[in-house]
N, C-alpha and C positions, 0 to 999 in steps of 0.2 A: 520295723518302724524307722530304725536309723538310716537304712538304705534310703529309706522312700524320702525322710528329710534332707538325705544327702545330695538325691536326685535336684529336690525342692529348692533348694540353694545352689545347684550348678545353673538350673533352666532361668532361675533368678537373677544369674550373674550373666549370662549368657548373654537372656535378653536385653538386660541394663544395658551392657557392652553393646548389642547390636542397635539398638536404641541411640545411642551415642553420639556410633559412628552414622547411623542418618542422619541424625544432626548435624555433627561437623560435616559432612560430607555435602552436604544441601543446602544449607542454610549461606547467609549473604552478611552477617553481621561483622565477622573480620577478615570482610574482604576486603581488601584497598583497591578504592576508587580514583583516588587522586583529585578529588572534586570534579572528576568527567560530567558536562550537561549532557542529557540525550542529544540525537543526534535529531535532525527538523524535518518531515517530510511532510512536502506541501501537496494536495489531495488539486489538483486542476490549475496547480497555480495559487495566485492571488481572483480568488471567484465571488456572486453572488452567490450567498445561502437560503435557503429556506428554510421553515419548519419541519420537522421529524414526523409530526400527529396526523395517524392516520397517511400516512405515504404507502403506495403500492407500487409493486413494479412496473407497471402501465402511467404511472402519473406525469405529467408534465410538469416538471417539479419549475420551469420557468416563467409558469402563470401563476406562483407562489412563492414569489421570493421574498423577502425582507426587502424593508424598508433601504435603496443602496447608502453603501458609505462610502463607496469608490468607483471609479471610472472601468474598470476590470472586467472584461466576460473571460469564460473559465477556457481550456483551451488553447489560446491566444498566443501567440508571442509576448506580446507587453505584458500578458499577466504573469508568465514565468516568469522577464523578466523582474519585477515588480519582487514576484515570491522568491527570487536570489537575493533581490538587494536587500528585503526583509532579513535574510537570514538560512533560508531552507537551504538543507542538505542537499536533499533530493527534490523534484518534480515529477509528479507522477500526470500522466497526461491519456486519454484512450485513443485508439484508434480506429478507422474504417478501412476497407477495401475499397475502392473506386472503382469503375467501370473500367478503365483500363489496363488495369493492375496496379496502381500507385495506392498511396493510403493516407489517408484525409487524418487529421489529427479533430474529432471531432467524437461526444459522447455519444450521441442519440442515432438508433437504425433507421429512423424515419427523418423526415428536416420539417413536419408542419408544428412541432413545438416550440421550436427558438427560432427557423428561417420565414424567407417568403418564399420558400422552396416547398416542394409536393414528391411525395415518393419515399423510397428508398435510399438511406446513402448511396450505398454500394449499387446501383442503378445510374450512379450521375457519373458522366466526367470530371477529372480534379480542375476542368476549365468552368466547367458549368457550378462546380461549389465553387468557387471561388467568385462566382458574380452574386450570392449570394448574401441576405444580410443574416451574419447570424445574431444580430442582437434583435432581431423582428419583433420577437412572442414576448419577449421578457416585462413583468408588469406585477406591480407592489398591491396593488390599486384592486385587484378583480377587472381590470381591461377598463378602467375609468382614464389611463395614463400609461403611457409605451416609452418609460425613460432614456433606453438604449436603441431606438428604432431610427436605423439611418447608418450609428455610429459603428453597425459590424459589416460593413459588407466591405468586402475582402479581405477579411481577418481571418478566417480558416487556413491553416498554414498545411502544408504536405509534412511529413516524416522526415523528409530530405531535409527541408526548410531550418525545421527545427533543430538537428542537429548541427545544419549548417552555422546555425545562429549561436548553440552554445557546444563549443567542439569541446572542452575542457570540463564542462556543468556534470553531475550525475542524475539516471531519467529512471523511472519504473515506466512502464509501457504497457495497458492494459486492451486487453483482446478483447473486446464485447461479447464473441460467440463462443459457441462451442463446437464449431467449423475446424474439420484438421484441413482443410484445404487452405481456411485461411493463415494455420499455421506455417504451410508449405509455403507461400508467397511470403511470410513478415522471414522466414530465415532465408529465404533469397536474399530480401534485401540487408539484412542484419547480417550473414555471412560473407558479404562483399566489404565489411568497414574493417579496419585496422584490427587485430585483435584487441591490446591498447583501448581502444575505442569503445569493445564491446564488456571492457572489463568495469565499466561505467554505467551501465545500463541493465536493466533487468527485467521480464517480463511477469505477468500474470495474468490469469483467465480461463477458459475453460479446462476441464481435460483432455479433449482432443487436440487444440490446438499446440496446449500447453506440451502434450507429448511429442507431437511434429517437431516442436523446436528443442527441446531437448534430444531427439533423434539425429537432428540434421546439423545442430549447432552447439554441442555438447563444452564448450566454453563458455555456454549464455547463463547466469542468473537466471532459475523461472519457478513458477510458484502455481500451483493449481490447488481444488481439494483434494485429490488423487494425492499430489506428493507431498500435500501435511499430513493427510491420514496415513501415508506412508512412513513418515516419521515420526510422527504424534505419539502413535497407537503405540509401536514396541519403544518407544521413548518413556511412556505410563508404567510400563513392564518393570525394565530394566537399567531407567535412567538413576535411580536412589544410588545405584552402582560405582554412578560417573562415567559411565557408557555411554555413549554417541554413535548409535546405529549407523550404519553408511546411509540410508538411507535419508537421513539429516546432512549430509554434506554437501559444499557447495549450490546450496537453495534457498531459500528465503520463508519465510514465518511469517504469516499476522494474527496474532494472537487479540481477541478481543479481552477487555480487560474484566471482564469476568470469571474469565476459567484461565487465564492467565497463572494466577496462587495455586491452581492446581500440579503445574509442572513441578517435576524434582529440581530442588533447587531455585526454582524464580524467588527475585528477578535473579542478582548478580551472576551470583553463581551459572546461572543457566545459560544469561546472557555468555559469558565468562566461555561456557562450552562450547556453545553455539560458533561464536567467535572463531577458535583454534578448528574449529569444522566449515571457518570458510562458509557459515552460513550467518544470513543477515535476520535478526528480529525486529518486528515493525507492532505497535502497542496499537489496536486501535479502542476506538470507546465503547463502551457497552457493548453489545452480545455480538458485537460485528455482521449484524444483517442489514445496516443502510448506511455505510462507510461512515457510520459517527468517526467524527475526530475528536480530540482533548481541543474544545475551540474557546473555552475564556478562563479566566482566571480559576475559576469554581473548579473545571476540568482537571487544569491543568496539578492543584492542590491533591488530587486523586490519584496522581504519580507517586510510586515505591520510592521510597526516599535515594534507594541506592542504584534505582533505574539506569543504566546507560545505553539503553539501545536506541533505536530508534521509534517516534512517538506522531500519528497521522492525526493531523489538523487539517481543518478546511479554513483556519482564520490565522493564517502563518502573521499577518500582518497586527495581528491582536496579540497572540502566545509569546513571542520571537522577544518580545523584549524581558522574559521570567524565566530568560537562561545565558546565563555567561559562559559563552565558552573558551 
């Protein structure tokens, strides 16, 4: 009987002790922050929104927008610009293929939702979008009123453009497909810029592509589901440890903020690791199946008090002033 209680109080001590060290080991409460704000990353720029209810992947989300409060289509030049002077970190912006190999900084595979264009992107030349309106579709109304119809044609900018315009800016750069061809063509062109240059930018999108450029351009920031669940998964295992699988390094995370509190360690601490792994974390809102952002005040109260990573809004222009940096 004494053994067995002697057992009974070592397993007791044991566990308290390992119990503990989870704690301190995970936990974020005396971490030092320094009053760091998140960092801002703005979802298309400064863009219109629409509602969330009932959205499918097929929808035209530009015959559904909100009422505008700004002059902005997403996309654009002026609207990045616009979403720097706000404040954003980054601009994350998507991209196309064109007919000739170049690449349209444009969301949608088809142009009958936002242009007075017919087709395919990637079917046009970057001459033939560029004659384009892309503010055409856009309407608050149910198509009673076309506020922006006129005011986009020749705002689709090329990739070149873009970076021409902010050579010093930081971009995320999102691949629409799941095309490793199209991957092949974006590290053509991404592999030709300064390294410097490319240490500013960062990709995401499908698996295939996403693998292309990690193959071809193994300097790039990139991010698919493949290389979260790469990281995630033995991240679940073995992160209580303070381990940081290789497979977390140098790559990028967006965590929706629901299963966010699930990681070892979130936020600080995790952010913390992440970090020293040369890998970037991006917060976005709810379950992260229709790029919710943290977009007004309400959202933004939803942030971990000791949060400093990086946090995706689509209203950079609304959030941006409920963070001092």
């Amino acid at each position: 009987m004494n053994k067995f209680r002697r057992f009974l109080i070592k397993f007791a001590t044991f566990l308290l002790i390992f119990i503990a060290f989870l704690y301190l080991n995970n936990s974020s409460p005396f971490m030092k922050t320094d009053g760091e704000a998140p960092f801002l990353l703005a979802h298309r720029g400064v863009a219109q929104t629409f509602p969330m209810e009932g959205i499918t992947g097929d929808a035209c989300t530009a015959e559904r927008i909100h009422e505008p409060e700004h002059p902005y289509l997403e996309n654009t030049i002026p609207s990045m610009e616009a979403a720097f002077r706000a404040g954003a970190d980054i601009v994350e912006f998507d991209v196309q293929p064109t007919a000739e190999g170049r690449f349209a900084v444009f969301h949608d595979w088809t142009l009958e939702c936002r242009t007075d264009g017919v087709g395919a992107t990637r079917e046009h030349t970057m001459d033939e979008l560029k004659r384009l309106d892309i503010g055409y579709g856009y309407t608050a109304d149910g198509g009673k009123t076309y506020p922006f119809r006129g005011a986009g044609v020749g705002l689709m900018p090329t990739l070149d453009e873009v970076l021409a315009r902010f050579p010093e800016e930081s971009f995320l750069l999102h691949v629409k497909s799941n095309d490793g061809e199209e991957g092949i063509r974006l590290a053509r062109a991404l592999s030709a810029l300064p390294v410097e240059r490319r240490e500013r930018l960062a990709v995401y999108g499908g698996d295939e592509p996403i693998a292309e450029l990690r193959r071809l351009v193994p300097d790039l920031r990139t991010m698919s589901m493949a290389t979260m669940k790469r990281c995630l998964i033995p991240y679940l295992a073995v992160g209580w440890t303070g381990y940081v699988p290789a497979a977390c390094h140098g790559t990028q995370l967006h965590l929706p903020e629901k299963f966010a509190p699930w990681l070892w360690g979130f936020p600080e601490t995790f952010v913390r690791r992440m970090e020293e792994a040369e890998t970037r974390v991006v917060l976005v809102a709810g379950d992260g199946a229709w790029s919710e952002g943290f977009d007004d005040p309400q959202a933004v109260e939803r942030l971990p008090e000791k949060y400093s990573g990086y946090v995706w809004t689509n209203r950079i222009d609304l959030i941006s002033p409920y963070f001092e940096k």
